[in-house]
C-alpha positions as CSV (number, residue, x, y, z in Angstrom):
1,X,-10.0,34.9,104.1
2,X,-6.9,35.4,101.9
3,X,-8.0,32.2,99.8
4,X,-11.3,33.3,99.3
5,X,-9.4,37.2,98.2
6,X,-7.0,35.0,96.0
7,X,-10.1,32.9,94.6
8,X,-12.0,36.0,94.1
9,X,-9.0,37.4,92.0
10,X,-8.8,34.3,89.7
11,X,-12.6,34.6,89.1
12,X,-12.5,38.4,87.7
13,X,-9.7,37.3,86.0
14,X,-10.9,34.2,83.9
15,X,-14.1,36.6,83.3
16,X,-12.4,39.0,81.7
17,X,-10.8,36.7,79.8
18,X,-14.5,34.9,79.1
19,X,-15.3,38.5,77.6
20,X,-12.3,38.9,75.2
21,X,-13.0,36.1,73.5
22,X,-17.0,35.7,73.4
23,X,-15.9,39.6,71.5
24,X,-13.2,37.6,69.3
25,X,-15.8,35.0,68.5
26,X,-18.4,37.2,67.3
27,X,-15.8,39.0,65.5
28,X,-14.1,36.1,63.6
29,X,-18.4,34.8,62.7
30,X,-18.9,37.9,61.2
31,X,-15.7,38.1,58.8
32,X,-15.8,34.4,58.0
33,X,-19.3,35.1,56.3
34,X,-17.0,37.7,53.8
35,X,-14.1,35.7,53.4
36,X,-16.8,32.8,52.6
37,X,-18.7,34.7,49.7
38,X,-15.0,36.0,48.5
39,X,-13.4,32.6,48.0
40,X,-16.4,31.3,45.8
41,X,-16.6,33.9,44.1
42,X,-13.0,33.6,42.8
43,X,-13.6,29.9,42.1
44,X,-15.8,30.8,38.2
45,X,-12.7,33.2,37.5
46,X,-10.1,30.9,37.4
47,X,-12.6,28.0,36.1
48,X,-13.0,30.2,33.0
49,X,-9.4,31.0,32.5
50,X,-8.4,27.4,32.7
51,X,-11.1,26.3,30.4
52,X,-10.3,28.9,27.4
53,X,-6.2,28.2,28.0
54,X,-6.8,24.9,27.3
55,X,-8.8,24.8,24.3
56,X,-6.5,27.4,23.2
57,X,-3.6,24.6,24.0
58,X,-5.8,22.0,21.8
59,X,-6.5,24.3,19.1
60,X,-2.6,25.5,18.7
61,X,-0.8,21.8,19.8
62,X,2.6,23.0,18.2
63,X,3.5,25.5,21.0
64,X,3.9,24.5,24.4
65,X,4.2,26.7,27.4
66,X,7.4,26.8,29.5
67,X,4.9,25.8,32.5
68,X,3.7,22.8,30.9
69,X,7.5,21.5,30.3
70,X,9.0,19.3,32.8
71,X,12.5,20.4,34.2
72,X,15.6,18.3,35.2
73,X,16.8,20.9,37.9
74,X,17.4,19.6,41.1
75,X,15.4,22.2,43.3
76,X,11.6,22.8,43.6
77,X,9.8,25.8,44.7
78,X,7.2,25.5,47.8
79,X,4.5,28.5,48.2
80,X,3.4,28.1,51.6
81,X,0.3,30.0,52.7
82,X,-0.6,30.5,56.7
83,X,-2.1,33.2,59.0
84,X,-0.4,36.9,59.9
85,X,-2.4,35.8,63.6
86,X,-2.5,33.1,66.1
87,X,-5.8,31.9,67.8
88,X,-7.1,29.8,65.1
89,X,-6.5,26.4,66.7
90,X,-4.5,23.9,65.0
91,X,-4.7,25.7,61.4
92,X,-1.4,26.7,61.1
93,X,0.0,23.5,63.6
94,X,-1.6,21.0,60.5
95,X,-0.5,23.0,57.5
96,X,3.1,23.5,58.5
97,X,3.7,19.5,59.5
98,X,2.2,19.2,56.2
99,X,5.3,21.2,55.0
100,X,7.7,19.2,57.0
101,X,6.4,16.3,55.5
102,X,7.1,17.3,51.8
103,X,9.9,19.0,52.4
104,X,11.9,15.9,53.9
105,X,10.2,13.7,50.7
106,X,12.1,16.6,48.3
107,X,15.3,16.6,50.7
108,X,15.5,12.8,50.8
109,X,15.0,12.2,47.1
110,X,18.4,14.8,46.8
111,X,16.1,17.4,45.9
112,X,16.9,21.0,47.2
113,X,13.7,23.9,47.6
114,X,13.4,27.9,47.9
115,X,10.5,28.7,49.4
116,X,7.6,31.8,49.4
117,X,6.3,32.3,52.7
118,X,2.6,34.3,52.3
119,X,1.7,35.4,56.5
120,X,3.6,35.8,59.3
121,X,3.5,32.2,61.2
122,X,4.8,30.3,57.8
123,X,7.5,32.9,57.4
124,X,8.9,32.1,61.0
125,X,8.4,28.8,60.3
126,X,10.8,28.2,57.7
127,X,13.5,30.6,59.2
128,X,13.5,28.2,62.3
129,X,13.7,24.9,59.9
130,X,16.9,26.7,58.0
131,X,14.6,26.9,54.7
132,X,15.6,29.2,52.1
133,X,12.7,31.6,51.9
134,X,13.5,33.6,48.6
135,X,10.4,36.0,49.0
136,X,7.6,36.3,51.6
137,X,4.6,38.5,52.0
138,X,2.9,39.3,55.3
139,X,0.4,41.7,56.8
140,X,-2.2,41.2,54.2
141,X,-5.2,41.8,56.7
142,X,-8.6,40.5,55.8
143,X,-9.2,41.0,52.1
144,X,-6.3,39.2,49.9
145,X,-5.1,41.8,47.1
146,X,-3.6,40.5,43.8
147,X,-1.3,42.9,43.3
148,X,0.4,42.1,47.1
149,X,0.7,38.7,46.3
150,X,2.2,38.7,42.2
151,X,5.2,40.1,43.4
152,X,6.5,37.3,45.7
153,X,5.3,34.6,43.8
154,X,6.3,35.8,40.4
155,X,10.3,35.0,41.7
156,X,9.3,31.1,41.4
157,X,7.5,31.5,38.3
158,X,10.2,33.0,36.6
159,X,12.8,30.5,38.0
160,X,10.3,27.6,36.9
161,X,10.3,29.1,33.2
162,X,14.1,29.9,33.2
163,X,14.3,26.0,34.4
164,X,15.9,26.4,37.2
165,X,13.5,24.8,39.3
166,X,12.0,21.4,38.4
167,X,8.4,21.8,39.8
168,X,6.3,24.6,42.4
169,X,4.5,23.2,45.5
170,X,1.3,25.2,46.7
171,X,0.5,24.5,50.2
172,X,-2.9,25.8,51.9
173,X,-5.7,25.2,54.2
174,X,-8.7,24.4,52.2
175,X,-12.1,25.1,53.4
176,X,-14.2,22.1,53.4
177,X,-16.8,24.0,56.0
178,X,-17.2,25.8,58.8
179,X,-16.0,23.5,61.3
180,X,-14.2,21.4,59.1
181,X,-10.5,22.8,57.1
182,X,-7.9,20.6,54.9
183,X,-4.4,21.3,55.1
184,X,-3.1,20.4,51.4
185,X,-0.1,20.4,49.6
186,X,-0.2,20.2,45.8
187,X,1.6,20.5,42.6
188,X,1.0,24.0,40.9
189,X,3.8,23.4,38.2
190,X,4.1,21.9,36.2
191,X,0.9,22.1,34.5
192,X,-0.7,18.6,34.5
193,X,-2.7,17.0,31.6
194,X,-5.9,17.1,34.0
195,X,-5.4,20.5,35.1
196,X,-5.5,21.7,31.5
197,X,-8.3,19.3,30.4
198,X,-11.0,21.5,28.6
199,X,-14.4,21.1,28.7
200,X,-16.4,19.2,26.6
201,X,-18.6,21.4,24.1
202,X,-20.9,20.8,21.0
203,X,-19.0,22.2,18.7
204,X,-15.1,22.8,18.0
205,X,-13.4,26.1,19.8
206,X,-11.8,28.6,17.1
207,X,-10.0,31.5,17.6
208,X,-8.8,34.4,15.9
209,X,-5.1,35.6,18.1
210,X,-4.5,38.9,18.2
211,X,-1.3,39.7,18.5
212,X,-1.0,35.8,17.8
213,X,-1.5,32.8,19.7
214,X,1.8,32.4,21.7
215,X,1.3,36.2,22.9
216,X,-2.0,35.1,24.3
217,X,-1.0,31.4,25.9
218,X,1.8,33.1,28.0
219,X,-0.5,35.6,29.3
220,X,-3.5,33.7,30.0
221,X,-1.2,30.8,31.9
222,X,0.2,33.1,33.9
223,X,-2.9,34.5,35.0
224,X,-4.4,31.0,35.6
225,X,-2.0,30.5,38.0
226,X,-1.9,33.2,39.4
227,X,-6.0,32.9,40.0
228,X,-4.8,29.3,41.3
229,X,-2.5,31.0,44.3
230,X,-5.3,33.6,44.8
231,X,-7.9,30.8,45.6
232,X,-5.5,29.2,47.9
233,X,-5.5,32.5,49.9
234,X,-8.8,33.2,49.6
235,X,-9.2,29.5,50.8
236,X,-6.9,30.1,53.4
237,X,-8.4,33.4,55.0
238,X,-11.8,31.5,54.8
239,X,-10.3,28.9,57.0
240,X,-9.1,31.1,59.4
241,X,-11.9,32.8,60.2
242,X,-13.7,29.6,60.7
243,X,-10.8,28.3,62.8
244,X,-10.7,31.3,65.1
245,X,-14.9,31.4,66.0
246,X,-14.2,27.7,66.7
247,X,-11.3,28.3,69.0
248,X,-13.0,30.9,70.6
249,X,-16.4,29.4,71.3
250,X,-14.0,26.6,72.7
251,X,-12.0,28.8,74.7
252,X,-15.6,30.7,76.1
253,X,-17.0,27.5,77.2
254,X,-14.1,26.7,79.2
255,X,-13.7,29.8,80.8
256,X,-17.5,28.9,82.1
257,X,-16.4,25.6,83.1
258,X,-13.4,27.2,85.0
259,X,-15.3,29.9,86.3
260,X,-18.1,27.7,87.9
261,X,-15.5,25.5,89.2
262,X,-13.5,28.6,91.2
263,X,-16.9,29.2,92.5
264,X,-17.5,25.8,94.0
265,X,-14.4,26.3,95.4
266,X,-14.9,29.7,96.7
267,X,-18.0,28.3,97.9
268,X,-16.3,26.0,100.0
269,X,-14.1,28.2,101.5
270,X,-16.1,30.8,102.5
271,X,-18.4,28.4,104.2
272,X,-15.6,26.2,106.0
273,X,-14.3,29.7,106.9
274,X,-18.0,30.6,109.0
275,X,-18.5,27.5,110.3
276,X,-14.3,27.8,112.1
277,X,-15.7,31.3,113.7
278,X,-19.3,29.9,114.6
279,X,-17.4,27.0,116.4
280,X,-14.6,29.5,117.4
281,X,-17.8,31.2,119.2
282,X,-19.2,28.4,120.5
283,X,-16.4,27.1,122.4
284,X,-15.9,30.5,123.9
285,X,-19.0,30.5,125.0
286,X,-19.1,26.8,126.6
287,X,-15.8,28.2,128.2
288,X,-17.2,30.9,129.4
């Protein structure tokens, strides 16, 4: 019975496997309920900050900011947000061709690009395409933090304003539901038209700017956007979590399917097994 031993092993095996991730399912359903509630709540934040930046654009029209100017340099910025971890399906798979796909529009329009890898998989990623990745941050665990992610970013920001980049690329998953993600890549800068459009009110916005009004544009633009790459990693993480129960339900189901199926087989072997020694038995006895 060495087939039926070697059977036996593959069984245990694909259990213990079953166990790992029914635990990595139930794991992933109860974070993706957090990440969830954390990405809409970050959705009013920037929703305000956009709405008050652009009625403060509308009510001061002589001063643009340097992010709403459109550059002539000949290299654009790409932000592209993935996962520190695997298991998540095709998440990372979709995103990344996603990339490819806009970076080879940018390289064959003559356009050059620097890119900020936020999470592990897009940061190997673009060092195995040749990209050059001009900051990256990784190992930001379940909870996104501001203050990790200004830092990288901030290096395109500052090269969009100086003008030496003519336009920054945000790349994501976005969470449409829990079984359902979007990979998209859009235009962060420069600011369009209908990104700054202001909400219709009753009557006219008026400020008073204190220290004055250009003080105050350049520091609530910068937050907007930097709300806007928050979302996109809140979005992100949302996704992932959603991704990975997915995956793992999947990968739980068929380790049922594959177990049953060894134990057909096992089945068949031990019985084809006994019924070789019961006729092994009989014809010793008819010999007899």
């Amino acid at each position: 019975m060495a087939a039926g031993k070697e059977i036996r092993g593959k069984i245990k095996s694909v259990e213990n496997t079953k166990k790992i991730t029914k635990a990595m399912e139930m794991v992933a359903a109860s974070k993706m309920r957090k990440a969830q509630d954390r990405m809409r709540a970050a959705r009013p934040y920037s929703e305000k900050i956009r709405n008050i930046a652009a009625n403060l654009g509308h009510a001061n029209p002589e001063y643009v900011h340097p992010f709403m100017k459109v550059n002539d340099a000949k290299v654009a910025g790409m932000i592209v947000v993935t996962t520190d971890k695997g298991l998540c399906g095709g998440m990372n798979t979709n995103v990344l061709r996603a990339v490819t796909t806009k970076l080879r529009e940018l390289q064959s329009a003559g356009v050059s690009t620097e890119a900020v890898a936020i999470g592990n998989k897009g940061l190997g990623f673009l060092n195995r395409v040749g990209a050059k990745v001009v900051s990256h941050a990784t190992g930001l665990g379940d909870t996104p933090h501001l203050d990790k992610l200004i830092g990288p970013v901030k290096v395109l920001l500052d090269a969009y304003a100086e003008g030496k980049i003519n336009a920054v690329y945000l790349s994501y998953t976005k969470f449409i539901n829990t079984m359902k993600q979007e990979s998209v890549v859009e235009q962060l800068l420069p600011l369009s038209s209908e990104q700054m459009h202001a909400e219709k009110t009753e009557h006219g916005w008026d400020y008073i700017y204190e220290p004055d009004a250009q003080s105050v544009i350049d520091e609530l633009l910068v937050r907007y956007v930097e709300s806007l790459i928050y979302q996109a990693v809140a979005e992100n993480m949302a996704s992932e979590q959603s991704a990975r129960m997915v995956a793992m339900k999947a990968a739980t189901d068929n380790a049922g399917s594959v177990i049953g199926e060894l134990k057909l087989v096992y089945n068949k072997t031990r019985q084809a097994a006994i019924t070789k020694e019961l006729s092994e038995i009989v014809s010793g006895a008819a010999a007899v």
